[in-house]
C-alpha positions in Angstrom: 8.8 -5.0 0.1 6.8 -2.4 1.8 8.5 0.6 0.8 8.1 -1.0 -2.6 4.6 -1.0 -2.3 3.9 2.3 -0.9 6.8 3.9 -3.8 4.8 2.5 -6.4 1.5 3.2 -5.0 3.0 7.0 -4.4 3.9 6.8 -8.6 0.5 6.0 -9.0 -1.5 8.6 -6.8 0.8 11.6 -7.6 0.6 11.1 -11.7 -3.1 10.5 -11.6 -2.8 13.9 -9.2 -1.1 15.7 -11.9 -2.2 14.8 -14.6 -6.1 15.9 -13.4 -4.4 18.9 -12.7 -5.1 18.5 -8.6 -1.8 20.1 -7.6 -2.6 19.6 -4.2 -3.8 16.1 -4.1 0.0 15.5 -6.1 1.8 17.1 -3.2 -0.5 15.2 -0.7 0.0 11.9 -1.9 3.5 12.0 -1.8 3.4 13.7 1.5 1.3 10.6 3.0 3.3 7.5 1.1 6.2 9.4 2.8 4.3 9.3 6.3 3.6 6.2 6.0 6.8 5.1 5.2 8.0 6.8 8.5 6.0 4.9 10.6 6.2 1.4 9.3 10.2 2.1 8.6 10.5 3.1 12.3 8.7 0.2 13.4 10.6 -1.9 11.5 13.8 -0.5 12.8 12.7 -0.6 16.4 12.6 -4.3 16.2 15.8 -4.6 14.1 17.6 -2.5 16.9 15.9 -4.0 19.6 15.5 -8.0 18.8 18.8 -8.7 16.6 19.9 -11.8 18.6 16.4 -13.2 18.2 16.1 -12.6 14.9 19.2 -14.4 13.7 18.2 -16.9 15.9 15.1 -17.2 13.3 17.8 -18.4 10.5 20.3 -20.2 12.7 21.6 -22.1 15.6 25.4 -21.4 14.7 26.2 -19.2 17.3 29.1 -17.0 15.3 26.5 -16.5 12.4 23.8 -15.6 15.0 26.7 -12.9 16.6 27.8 -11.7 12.9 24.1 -11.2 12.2 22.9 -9.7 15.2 25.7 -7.0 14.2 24.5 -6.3 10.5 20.6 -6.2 12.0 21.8 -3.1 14.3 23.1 -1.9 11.0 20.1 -2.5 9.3 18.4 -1.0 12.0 20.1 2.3 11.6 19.4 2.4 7.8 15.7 1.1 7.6 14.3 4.8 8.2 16.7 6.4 5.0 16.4 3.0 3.0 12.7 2.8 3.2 12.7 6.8 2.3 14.7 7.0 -0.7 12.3 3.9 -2.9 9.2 6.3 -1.4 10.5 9.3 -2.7 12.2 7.9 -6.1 8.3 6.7 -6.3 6.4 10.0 -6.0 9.5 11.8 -7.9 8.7 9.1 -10.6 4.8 9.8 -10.5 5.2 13.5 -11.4 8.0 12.6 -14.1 11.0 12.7 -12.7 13.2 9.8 -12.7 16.5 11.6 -13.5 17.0 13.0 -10.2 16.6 9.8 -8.3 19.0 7.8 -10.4 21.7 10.5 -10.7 21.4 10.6 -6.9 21.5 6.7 -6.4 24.1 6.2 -9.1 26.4 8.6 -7.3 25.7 7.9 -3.3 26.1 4.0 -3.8 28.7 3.9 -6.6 31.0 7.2 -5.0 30.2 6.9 -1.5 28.4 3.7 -0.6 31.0 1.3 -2.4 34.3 2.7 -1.9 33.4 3.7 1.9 32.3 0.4 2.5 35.2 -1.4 1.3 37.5 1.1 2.9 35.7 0.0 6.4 35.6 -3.3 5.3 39.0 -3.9 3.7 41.5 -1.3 4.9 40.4 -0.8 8.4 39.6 -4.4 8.6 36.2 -4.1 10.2 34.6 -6.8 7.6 31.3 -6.9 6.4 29.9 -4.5 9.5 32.2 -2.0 7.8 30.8 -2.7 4.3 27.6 -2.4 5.7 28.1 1.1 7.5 29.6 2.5 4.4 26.7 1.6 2.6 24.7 3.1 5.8 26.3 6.3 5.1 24.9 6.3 1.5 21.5 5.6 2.3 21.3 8.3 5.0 22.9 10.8 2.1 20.6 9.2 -0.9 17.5 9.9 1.2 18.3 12.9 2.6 18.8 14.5 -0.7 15.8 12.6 -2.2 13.6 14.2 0.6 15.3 18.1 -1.2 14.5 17.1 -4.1 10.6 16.3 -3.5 10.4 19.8 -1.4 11.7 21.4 -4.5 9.6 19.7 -6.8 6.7 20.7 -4.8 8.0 24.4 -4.7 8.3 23.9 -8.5 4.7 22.8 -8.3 2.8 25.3 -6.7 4.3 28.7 -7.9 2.0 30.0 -10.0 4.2 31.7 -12.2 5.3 28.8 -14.1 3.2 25.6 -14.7 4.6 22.0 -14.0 5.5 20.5 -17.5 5.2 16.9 -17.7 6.9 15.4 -20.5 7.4 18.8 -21.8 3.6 19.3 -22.0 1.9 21.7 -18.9 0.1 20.0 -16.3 -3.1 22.5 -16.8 -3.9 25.5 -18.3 -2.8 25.0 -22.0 -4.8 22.2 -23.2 -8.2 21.5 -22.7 -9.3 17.6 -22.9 -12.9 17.8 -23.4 
């Protein structure tokens, strides 16, 4: 719920950005609901990685639940950093008016490598819902990875001169005056 927070926070501060025509400010917001992210993610995962017995333990006192779980919270662990990521970036993407990019790239890394990955580990090699799990793993790490492209090349698009940032096929600054 975090990264939900901070992603629609980042919407918020990198539209206001652009749309007052603070370039800058845009690029900064996203940068810092991204580094935030990092932080709290990585906590998060540090305690996933680190505490997985005690944290089933939370839920349960079945001791095959508490080992199945403890398994999926290492998991978990692994993809907190690129989960927490991708709704950040999709977030500030979304703010300066792209939301193409993130569902094209989510619609494609679950749905053609998340899925069928994870029920090739899960099914085929047998390694049950761990394997599900890791194949979906895979796609989170790809998803924000390419997500975090995609926000550096927005910002490129951003701040070359040359050629304003249109925002719903209206520039950013420089044609219009509000006043």
């Amino acid at each position: 719920m975090v990264p939900l927070g901070v992603s629609s926070a980042a919407a918020v501060r990198v539209g206001q950005a652009i749309g007052a025509g603070d370039i800058p400010g845009a690029v900064r917001s996203g940068w810092m609901a991204i580094l935030f992210c990092i932080v709290f993610e990585s906590c998060s995962a540090l305690a996933l990685i680190c505490f997985p017995g005690a944290i089933a333990r939370i839920y349960t006192v079945e001791l095959p639940v508490i080992r199945a779980g403890a398994v999926l919270l290492i998991v978990a662990g692994v993809f907190q950093l690129f989960d927490g990521l991708q709704v950040v970036i999709a977030g500030a993407l979304r703010g300066a008016g792209n939301t193409q990019t993130p569902m094209l790239v989510h619609l494609l890394g679950y749905w053609m490598i998340g899925v069928p990955l994870g029920a090739t580990l899960c099914f085929k090699i047998g390694w049950g819902a761990t394997g599900f799990w890791i194949g979906l793993c895979v796609a989170l790490v790809l998803i924000g990875s390419i997500l975090v492209l995609a926000w550096m090349r927005l910002i490129k698009r951003l701040t070359t001169p040359e050629e304003p940032f249109r925002f719903a096929g209206v520039a950013a600054y420089d044609d219009f005056d509000v006043r």
